[in-house]
C-alpha distance (Angstrom), angle and dihedral (degrees) to the residues before:
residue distance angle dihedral
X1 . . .
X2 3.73 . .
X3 3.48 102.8 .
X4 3.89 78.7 63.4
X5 3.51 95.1 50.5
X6 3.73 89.1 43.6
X7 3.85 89.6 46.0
X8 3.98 95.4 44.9
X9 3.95 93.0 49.5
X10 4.17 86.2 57.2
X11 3.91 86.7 56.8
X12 4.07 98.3 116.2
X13 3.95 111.3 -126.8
X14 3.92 100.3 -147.1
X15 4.10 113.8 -148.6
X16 3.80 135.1 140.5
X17 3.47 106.2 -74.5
X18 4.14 87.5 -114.0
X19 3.81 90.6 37.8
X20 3.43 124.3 84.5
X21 3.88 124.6 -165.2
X22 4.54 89.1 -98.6
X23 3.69 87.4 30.0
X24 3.94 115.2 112.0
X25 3.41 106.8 -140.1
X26 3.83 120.5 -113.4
X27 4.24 139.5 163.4
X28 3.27 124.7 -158.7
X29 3.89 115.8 -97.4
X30 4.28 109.4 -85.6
X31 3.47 140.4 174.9
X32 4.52 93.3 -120.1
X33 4.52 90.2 82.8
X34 3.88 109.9 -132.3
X35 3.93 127.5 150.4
X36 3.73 99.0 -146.3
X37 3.65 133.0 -125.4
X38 3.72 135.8 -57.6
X39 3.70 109.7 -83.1
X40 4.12 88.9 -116.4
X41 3.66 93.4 57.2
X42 3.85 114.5 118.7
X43 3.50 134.4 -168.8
X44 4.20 112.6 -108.4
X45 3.80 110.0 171.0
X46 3.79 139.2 -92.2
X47 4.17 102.6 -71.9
X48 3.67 114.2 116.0
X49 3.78 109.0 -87.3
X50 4.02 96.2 23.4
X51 3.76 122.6 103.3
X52 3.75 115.3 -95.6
X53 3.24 113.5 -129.0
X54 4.01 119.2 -117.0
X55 3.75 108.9 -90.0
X56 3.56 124.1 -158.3
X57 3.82 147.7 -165.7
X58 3.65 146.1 110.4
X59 3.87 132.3 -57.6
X60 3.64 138.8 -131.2
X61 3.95 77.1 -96.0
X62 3.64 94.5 53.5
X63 4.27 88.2 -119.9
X64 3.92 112.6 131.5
X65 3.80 106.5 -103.6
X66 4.10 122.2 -158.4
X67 3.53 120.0 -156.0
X68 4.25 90.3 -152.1
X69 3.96 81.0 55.5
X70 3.98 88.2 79.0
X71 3.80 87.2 52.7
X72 3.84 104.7 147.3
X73 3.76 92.3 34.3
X74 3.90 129.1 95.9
X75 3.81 98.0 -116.1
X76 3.97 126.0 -158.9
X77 3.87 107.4 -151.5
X78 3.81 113.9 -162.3
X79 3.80 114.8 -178.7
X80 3.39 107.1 -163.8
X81 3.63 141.7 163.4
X82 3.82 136.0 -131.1
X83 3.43 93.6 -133.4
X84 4.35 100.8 51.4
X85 3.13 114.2 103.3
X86 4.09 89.4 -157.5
X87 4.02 82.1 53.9
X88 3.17 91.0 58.6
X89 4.14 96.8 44.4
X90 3.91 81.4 51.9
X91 3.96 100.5 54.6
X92 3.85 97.3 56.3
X93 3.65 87.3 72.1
X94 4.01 90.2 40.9
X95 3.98 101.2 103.1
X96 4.15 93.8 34.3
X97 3.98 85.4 54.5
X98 3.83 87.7 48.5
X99 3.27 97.2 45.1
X100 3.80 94.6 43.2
X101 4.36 80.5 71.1
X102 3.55 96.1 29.4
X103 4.22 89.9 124.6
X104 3.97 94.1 41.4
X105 3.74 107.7 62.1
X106 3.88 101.3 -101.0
X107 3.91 114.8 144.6
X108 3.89 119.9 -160.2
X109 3.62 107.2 -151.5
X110 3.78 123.8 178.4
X111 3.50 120.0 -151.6
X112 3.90 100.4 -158.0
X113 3.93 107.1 -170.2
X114 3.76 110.2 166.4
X115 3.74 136.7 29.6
X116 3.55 121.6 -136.9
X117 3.85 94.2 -79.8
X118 3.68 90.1 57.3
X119 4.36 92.4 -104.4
X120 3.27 121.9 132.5
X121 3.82 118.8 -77.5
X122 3.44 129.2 -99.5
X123 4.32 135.5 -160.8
X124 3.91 80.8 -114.8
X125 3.97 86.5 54.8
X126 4.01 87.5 42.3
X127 3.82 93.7 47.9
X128 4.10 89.5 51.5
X129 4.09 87.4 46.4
X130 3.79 88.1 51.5
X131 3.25 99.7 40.3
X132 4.33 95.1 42.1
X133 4.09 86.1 56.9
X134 3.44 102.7 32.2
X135 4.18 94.3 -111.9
X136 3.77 111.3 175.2
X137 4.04 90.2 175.0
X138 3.96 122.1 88.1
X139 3.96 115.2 -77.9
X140 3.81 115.1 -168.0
X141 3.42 138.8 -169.5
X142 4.06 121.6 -129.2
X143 3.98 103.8 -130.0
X144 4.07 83.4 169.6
X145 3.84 91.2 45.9
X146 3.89 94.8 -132.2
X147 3.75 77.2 169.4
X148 3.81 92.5 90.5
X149 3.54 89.5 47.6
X150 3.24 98.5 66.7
X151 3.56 107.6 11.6
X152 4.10 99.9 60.0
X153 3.73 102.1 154.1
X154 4.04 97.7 51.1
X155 3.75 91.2 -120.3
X156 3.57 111.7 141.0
X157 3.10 154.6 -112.9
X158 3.47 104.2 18.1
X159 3.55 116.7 -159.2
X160 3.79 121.1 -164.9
X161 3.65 133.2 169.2
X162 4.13 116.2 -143.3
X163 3.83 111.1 -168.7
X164 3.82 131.8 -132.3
X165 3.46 92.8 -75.4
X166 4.04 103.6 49.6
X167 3.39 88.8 -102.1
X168 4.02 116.4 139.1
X169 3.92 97.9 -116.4
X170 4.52 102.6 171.4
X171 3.60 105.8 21.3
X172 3.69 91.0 -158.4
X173 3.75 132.1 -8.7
X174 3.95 99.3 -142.0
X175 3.93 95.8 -142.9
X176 3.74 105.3 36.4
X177 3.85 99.2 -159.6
X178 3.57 124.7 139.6
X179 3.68 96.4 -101.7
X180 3.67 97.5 45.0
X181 3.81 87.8 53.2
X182 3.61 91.2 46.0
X183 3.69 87.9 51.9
X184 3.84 93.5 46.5
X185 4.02 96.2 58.3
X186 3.69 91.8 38.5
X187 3.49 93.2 64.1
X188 3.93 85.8 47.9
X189 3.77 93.7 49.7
């Protein structure tokens, strides 16, 4: 009986980080739009088909932005790193990709989570990314470093594509150009 016990109180409870299983959920008010997600909606982890959980940080702005505040929008998640050279390559085509889907519902959200010294990233750090490529689309940094989560073998970027309904839809696309990501959500469109 109490290696059930034991057993039963290792059973992971998966919420938003910020969201607790009585807590409504709520963002602070932004610039990026976004209704939020149904109140039953609950965090499931970062395999294709589960429920991402809601990640959240600061933007080039320094407003809170919510990932499950795009809920109902196809949403292009680029983690990427200050310091990546590839990341970099990848965010010069940021706002053509974005607005290449600007008028069907696609959000291009970069999840910035070091600088260039390998630190955690800050909205100052977001603003210069923005502003170095010309990004008119939120940037956030990862105060909860979700990063490692999901990004365990340091490669980066790592572009994923989260459908309408928060669910993880492409995992990874393996060459995270412009095209190939523009290929990727048009075959989810």
């Amino acid at each position: 009986m109490s290696l059930l016990l034991l057993l039963t109180g290792c059973i992971p409870h998966l919420y938003s980080s910020e969201t607790g299983a009585d807590e409504a959920w709520s963002c602070s008010e932004n610039d990026w739009g976004g209704d939020g997600p149904p109140a039953d909606l609950a965090g499931e982890g970062w395999y294709e088909g589960d429920v991402v959980p809601d990640v959240r940080g600061f933007d080039q702005h320094g407003d809170e932005v919510c990932l499950w505040q795009f809920y109902g929008d196809l949403v292009v998640l680029d983690i990427s790193t200050m310091w990546c050279a590839p990341c970099q390559d990848l965010a010069r085509g940021v706002q053509e990709t974005a607005e290449y889907f600007s008028d069907d519902g696609v959000v291009y959200l970069t999840l910035l989570g070091e600088d260039v010294e390998g630190a955690p990233s800050t909205s100052e750090n977001c603003e210069e990314w923005a502003g170095a490529f010309g990004i008119e689309t939120p940037v956030m940094t990862d105060p909860a470093d979700v990063r490692r989560d999901i990004v365990t073998d340091n490669a980066y970027p790592r572009v994923m594509i989260i459908g309408r309904d928060m669910r993880l839809a492409i995992d990874e696309i393996e060459t995270p150009t412009d095209p190939e990501i523009r290929d990727a959500v048009d075959g989810l469109l």
